[in-house]
VMD Tcl script that builds the backbone (N, CA, C; Angstrom):
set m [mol new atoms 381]
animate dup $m
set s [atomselect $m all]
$s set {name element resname resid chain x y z} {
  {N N UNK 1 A -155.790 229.198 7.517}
  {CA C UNK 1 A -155.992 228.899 6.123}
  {C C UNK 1 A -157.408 228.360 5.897}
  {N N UNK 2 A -157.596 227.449 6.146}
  {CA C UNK 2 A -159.007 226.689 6.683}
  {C C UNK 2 A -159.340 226.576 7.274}
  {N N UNK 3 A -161.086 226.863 7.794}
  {CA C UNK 3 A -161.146 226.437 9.169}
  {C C UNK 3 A -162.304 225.025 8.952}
  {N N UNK 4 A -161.528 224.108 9.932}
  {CA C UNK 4 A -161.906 222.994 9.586}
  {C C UNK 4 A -161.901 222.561 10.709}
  {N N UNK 5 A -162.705 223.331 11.666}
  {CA C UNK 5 A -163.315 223.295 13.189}
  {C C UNK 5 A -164.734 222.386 12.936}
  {N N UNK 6 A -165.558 223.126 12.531}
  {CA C UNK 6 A -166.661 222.308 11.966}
  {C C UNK 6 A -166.536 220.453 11.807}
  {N N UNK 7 A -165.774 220.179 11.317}
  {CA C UNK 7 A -165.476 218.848 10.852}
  {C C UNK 7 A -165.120 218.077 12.402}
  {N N UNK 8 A -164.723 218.843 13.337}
  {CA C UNK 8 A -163.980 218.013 14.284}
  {C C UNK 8 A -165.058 216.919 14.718}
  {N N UNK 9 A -166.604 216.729 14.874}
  {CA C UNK 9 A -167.517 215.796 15.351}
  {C C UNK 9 A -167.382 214.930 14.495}
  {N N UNK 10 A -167.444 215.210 12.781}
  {CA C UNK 10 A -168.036 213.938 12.054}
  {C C UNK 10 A -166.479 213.395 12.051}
  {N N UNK 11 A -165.210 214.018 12.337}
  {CA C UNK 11 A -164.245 212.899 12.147}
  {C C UNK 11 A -163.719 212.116 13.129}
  {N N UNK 12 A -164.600 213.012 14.465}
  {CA C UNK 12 A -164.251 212.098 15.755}
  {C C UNK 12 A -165.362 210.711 15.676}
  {N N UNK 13 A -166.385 210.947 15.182}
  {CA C UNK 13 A -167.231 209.756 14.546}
  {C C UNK 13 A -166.510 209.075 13.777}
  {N N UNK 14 A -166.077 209.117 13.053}
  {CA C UNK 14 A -165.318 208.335 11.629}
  {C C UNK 14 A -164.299 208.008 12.585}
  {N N UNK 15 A -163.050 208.139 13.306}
  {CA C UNK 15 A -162.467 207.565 13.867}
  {C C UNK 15 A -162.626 206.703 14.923}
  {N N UNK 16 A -164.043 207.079 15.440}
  {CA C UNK 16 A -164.881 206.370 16.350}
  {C C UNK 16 A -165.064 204.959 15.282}
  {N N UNK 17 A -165.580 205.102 14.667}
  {CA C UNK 17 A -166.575 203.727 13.768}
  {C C UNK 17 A -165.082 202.675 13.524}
  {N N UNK 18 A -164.354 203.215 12.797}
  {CA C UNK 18 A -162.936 203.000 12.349}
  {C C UNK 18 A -162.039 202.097 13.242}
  {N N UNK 19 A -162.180 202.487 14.346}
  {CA C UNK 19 A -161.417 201.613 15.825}
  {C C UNK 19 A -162.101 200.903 15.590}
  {N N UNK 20 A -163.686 200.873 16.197}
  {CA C UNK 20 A -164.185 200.067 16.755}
  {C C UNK 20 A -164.476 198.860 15.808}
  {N N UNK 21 A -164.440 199.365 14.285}
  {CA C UNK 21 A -164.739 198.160 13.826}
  {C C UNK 21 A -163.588 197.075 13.712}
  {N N UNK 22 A -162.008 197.726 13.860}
  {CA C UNK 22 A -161.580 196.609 13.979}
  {C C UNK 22 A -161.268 196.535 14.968}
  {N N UNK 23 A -161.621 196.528 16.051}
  {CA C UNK 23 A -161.813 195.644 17.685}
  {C C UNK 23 A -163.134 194.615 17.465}
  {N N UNK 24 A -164.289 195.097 17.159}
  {CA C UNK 24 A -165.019 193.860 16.714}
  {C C UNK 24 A -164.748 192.990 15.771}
  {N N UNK 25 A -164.085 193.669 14.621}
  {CA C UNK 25 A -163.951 192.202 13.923}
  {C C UNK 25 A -162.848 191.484 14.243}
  {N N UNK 26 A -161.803 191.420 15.078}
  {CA C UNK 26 A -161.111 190.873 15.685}
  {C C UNK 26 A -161.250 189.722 17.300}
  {N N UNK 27 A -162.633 190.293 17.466}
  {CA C UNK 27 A -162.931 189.793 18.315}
  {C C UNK 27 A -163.829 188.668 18.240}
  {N N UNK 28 A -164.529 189.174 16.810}
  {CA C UNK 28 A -165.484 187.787 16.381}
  {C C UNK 28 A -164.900 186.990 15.957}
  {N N UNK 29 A -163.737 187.176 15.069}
  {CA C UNK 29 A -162.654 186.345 14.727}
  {C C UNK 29 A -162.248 185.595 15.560}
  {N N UNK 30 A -161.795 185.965 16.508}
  {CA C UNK 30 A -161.378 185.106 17.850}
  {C C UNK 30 A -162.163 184.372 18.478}
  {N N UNK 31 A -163.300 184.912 18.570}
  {CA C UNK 31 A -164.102 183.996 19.152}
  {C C UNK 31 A -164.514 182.921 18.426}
  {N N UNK 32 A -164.404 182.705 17.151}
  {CA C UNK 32 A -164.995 182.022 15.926}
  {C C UNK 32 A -164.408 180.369 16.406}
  {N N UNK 33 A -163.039 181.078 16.537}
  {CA C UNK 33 A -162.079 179.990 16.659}
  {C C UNK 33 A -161.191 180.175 18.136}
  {N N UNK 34 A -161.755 180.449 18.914}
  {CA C UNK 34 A -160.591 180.070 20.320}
  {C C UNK 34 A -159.830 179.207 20.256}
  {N N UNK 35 A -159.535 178.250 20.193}
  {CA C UNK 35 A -158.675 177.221 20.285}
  {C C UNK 35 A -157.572 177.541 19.139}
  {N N UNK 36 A -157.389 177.886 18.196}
  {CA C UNK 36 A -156.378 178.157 17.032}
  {C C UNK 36 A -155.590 179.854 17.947}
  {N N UNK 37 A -156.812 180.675 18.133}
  {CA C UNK 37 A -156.585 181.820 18.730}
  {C C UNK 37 A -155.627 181.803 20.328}
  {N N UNK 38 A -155.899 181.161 20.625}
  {CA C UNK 38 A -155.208 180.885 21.888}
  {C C UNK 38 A -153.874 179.776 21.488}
  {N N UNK 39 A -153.833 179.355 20.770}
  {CA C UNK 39 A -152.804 178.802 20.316}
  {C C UNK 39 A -151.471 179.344 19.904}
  {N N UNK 40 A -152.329 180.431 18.991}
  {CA C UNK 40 A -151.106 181.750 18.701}
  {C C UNK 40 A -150.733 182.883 19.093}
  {N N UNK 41 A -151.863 182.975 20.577}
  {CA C UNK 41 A -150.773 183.820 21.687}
  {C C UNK 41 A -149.894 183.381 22.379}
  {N N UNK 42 A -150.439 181.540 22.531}
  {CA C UNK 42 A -150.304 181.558 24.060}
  {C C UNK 42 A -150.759 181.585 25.503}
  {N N UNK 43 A -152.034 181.868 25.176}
  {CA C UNK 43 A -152.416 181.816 26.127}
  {C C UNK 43 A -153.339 181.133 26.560}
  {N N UNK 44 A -154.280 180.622 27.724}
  {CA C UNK 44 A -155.501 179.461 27.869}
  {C C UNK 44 A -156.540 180.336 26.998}
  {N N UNK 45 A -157.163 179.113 26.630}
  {CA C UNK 45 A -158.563 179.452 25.927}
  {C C UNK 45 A -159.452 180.414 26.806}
  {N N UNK 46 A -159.746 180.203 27.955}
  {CA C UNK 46 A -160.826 181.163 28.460}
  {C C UNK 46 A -160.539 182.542 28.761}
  {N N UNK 47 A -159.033 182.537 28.950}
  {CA C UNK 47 A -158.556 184.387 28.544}
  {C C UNK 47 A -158.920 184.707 27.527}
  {N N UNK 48 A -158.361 183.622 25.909}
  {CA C UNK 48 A -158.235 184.146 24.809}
  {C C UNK 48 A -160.125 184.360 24.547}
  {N N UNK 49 A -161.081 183.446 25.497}
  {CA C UNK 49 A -162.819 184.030 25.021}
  {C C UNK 49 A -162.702 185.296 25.943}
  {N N UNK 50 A -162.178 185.482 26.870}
  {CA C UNK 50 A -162.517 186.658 27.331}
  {C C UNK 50 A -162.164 188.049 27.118}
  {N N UNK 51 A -160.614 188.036 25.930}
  {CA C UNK 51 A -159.798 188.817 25.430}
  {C C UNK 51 A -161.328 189.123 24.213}
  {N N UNK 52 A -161.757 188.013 23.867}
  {CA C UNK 52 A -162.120 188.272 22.495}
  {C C UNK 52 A -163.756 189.013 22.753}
  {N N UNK 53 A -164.318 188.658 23.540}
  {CA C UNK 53 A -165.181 189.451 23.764}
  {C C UNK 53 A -165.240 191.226 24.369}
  {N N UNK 54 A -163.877 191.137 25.229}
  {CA C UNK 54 A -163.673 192.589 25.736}
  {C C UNK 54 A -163.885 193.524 24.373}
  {N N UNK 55 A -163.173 192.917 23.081}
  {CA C UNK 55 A -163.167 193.870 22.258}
  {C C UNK 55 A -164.329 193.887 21.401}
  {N N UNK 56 A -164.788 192.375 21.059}
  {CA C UNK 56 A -166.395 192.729 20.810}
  {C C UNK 56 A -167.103 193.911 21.665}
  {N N UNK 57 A -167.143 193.837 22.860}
  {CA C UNK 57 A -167.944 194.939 23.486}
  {C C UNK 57 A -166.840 196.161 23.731}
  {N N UNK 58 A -166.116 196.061 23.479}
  {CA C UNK 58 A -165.222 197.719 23.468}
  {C C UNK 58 A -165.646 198.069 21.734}
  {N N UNK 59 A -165.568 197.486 21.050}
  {CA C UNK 59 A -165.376 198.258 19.450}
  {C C UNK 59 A -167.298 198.140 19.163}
  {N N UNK 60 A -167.969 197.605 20.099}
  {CA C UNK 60 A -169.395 197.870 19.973}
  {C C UNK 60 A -169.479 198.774 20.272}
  {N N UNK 61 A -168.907 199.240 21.633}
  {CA C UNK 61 A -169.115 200.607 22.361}
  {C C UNK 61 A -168.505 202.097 21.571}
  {N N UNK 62 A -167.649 201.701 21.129}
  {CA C UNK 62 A -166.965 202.790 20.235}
  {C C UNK 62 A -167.653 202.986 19.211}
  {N N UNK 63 A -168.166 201.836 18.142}
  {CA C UNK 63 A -169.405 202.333 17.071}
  {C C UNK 63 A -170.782 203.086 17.182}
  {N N UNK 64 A -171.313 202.589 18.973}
  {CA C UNK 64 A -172.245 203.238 18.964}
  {C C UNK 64 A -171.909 204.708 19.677}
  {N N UNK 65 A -170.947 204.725 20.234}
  {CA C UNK 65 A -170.779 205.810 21.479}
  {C C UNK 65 A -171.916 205.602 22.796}
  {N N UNK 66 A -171.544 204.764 22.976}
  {CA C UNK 66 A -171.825 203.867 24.302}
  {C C UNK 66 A -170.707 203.953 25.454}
  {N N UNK 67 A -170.845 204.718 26.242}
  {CA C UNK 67 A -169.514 204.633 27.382}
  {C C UNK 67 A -167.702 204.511 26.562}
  {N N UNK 68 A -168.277 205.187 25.487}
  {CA C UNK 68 A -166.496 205.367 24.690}
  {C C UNK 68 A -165.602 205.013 25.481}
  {N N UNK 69 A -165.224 206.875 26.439}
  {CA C UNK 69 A -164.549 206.124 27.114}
  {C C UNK 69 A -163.638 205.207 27.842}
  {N N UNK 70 A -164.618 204.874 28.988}
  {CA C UNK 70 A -164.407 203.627 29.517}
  {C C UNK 70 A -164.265 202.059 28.437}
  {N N UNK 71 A -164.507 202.350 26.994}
  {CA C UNK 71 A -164.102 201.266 26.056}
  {C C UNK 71 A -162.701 201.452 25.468}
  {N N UNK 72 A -162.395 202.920 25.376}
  {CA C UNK 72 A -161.026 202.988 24.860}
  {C C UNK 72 A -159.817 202.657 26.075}
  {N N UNK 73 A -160.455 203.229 27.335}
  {CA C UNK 73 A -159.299 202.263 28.307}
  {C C UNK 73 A -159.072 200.774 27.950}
  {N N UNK 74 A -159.954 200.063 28.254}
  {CA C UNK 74 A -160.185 198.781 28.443}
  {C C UNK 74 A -159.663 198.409 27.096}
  {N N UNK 75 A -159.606 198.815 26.088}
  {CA C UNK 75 A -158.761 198.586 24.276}
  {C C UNK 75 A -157.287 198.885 24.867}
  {N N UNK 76 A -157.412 200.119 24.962}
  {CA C UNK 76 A -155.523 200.543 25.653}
  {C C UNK 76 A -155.176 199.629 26.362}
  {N N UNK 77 A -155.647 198.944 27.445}
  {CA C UNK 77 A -155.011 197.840 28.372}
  {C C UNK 77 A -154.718 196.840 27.747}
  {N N UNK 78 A -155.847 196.298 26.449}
  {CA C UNK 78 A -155.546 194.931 26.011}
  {C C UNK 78 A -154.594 194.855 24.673}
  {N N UNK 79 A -153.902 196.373 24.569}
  {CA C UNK 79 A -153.019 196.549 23.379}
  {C C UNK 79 A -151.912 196.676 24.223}
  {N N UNK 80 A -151.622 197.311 25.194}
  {CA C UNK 80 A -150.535 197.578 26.241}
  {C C UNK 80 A -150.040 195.849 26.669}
  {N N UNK 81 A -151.001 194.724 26.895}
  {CA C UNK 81 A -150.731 193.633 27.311}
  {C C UNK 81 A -150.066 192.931 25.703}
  {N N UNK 82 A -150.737 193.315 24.776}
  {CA C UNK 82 A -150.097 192.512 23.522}
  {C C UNK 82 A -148.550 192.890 23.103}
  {N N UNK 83 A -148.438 194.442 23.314}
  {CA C UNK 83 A -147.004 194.892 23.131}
  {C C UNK 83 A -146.094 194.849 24.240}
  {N N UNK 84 A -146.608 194.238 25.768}
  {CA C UNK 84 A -145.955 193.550 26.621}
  {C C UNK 84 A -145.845 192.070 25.927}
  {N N UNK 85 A -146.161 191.545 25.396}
  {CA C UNK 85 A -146.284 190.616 24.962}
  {C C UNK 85 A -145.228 190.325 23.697}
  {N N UNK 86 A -145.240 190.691 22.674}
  {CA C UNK 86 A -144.459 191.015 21.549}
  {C C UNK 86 A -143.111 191.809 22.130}
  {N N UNK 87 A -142.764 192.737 23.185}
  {CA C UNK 87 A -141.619 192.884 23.168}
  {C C UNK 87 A -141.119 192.079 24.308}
  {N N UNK 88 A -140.915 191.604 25.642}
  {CA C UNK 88 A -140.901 191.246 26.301}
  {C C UNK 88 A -140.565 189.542 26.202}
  {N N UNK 89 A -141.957 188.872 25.886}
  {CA C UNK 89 A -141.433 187.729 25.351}
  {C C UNK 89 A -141.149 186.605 23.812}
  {N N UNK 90 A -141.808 187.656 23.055}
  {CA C UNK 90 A -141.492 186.923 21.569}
  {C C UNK 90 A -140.110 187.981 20.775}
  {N N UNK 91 A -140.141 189.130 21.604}
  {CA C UNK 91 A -138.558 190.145 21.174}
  {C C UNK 91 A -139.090 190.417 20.264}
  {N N UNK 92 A -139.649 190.932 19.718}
  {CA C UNK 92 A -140.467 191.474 18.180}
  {C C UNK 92 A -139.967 192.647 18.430}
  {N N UNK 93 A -139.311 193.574 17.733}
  {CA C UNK 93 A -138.930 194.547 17.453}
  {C C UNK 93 A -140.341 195.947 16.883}
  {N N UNK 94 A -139.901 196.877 16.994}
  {CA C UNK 94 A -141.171 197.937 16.355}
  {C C UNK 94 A -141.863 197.902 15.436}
  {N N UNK 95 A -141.121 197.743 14.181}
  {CA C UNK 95 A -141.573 197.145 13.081}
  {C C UNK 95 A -141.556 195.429 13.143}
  {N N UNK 96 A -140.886 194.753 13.721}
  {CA C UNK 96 A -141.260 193.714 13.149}
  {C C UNK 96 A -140.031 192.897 12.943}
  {N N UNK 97 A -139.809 191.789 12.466}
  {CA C UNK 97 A -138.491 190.696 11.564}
  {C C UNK 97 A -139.482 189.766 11.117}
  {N N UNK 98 A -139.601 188.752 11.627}
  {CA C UNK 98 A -140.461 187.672 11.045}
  {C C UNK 98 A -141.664 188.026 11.396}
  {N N UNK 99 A -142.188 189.001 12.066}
  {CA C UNK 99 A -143.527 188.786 12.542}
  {C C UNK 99 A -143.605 190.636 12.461}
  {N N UNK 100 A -145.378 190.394 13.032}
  {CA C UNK 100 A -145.794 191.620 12.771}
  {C C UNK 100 A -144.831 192.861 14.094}
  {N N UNK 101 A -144.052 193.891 13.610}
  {CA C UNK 101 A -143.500 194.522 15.476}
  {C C UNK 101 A -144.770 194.897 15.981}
  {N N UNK 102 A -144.729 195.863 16.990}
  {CA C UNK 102 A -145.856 196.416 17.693}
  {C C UNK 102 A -146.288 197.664 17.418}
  {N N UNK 103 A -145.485 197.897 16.006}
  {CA C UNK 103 A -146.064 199.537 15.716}
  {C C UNK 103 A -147.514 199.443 15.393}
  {N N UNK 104 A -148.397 198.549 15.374}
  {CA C UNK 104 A -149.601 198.378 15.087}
  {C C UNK 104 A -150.583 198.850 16.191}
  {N N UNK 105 A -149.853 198.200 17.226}
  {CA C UNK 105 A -150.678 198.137 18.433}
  {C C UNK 105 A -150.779 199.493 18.892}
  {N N UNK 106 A -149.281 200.321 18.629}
  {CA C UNK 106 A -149.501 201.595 19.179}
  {C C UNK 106 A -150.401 202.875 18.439}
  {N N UNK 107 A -150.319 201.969 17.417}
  {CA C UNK 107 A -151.245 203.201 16.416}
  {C C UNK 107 A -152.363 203.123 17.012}
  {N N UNK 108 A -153.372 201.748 17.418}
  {CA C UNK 108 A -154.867 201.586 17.948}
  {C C UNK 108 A -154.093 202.494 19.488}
  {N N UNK 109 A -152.980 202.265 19.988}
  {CA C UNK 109 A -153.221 203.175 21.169}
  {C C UNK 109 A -153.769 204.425 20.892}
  {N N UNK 110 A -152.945 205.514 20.076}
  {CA C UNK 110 A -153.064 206.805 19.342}
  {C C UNK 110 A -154.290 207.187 19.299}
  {N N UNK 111 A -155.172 206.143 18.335}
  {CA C UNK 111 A -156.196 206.579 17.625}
  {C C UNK 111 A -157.291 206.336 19.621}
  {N N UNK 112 A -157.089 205.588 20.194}
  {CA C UNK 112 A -158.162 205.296 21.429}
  {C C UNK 112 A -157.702 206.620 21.889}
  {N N UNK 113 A -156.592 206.748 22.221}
  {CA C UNK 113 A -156.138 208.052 23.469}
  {C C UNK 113 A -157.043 209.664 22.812}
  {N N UNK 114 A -157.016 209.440 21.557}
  {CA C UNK 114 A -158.014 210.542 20.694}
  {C C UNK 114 A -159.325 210.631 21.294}
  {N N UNK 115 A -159.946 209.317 21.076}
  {CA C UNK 115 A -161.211 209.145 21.717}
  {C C UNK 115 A -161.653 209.426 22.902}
  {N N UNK 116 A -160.282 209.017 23.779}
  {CA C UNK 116 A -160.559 209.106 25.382}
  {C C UNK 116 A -160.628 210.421 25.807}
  {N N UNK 117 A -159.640 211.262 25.262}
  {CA C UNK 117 A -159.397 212.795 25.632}
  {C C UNK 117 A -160.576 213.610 25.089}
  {N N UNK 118 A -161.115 213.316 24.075}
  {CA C UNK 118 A -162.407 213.975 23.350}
  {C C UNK 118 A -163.322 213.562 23.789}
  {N N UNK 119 A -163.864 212.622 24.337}
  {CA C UNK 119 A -165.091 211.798 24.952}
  {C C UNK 119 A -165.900 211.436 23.531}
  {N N UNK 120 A -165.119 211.008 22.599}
  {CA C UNK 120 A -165.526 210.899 21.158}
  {C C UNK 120 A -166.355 211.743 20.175}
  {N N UNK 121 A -165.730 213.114 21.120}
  {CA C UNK 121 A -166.506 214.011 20.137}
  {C C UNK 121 A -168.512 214.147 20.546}
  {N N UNK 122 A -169.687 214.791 19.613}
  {CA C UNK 122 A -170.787 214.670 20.353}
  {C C UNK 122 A -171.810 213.892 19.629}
  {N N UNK 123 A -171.287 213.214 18.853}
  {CA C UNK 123 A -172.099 212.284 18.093}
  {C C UNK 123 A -172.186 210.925 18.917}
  {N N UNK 124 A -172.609 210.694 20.675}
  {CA C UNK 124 A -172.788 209.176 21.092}
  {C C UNK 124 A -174.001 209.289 21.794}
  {N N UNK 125 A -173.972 208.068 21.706}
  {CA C UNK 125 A -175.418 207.652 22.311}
  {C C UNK 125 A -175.714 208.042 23.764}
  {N N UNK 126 A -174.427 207.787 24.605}
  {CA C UNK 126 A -174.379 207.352 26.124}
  {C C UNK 126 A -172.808 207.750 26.749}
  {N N UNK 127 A -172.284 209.110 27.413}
  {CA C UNK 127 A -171.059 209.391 28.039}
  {C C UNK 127 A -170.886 208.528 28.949}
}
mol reanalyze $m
mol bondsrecalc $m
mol representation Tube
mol addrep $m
C-alpha cells in the first residue's frame, strides 16, 4: 500500500531520542535526590547513584548514537532488575493495584530490544 521503507532511519532516530530521553531524565532525577530515591526502592544510596547514572549515560548514548547498543543492554538489565523487583518483592501485578504494575518497564524493554536488533538504525555517531 505504502512504502514506508524510507522512513525506517528517521523513526529509528525518533525512537532512539524518545528512550533515551527518558532514561536521562530519570536519571538526573535520581541523582538530584538519592537519598528520597533510594528510599523508594529500597535500596542503599550508592546503588541508587550508580543506578542513576547508568541511565544518564545509557539514554546519553541512545540520543547521540554512541555505542546504542551496548546502552540498550545495560537499560534492559536495569528494567529486568526493576520488574524483578515489582513482581517478586512488592507483588505488583502487570498493570498495577496501588502502584504503578510493570507494564511500563516492559514497554522501555520493547522499544530498547528495537534499538538493539537495528543497531539504531544509521543515523549514530559511534557503533
Amino acid at each position: 500500500m505504502f512504502d514506508l521503507a524510507p522512513l525506517t532511519d528517521p523513526g529509528l532516530l525518533f525512537l532512539r531520542v524518545m528512550a533515551g530521553a527518558i532514561y536521562a531524565d530519570s536519571g538526573y532525577n535520581d541523582i538530584k535526590d538519592p537519598d528520597a530515591r533510594s528510599k523508594s526502592i529500597g535500596m542503599p544510596k550508592s546503588f541508587t547513584i550508580f543506578l542513576a547514572v547508568a541511565e544518564l549515560a545509557g539514554g546519553a548514548g541512545l540520543i547521540l548514537g554512541v555505542l546504542q547498543q551496548l546502552a540498550a543492554i545495560g537499560l534492559i538489565l536495569i528494567m529486568l532488575g526493576a520488574i524483578q523487583k515489582k513482581m517478586m518483592v512488592w507483588k505488583t501485578g502487570f498493570w498495577g493495584k496501588d502502584s504503578l504494575g510493570w507494564s511500563y518497564e516492559l514497554t522501555l524493554i520493547s522499544m530498547l530490544l528495537v534499538i538493539l536488533f537495528t543497531d539504531g538504525g544509521t543515523f549514530v555517531l559511534i557503533r
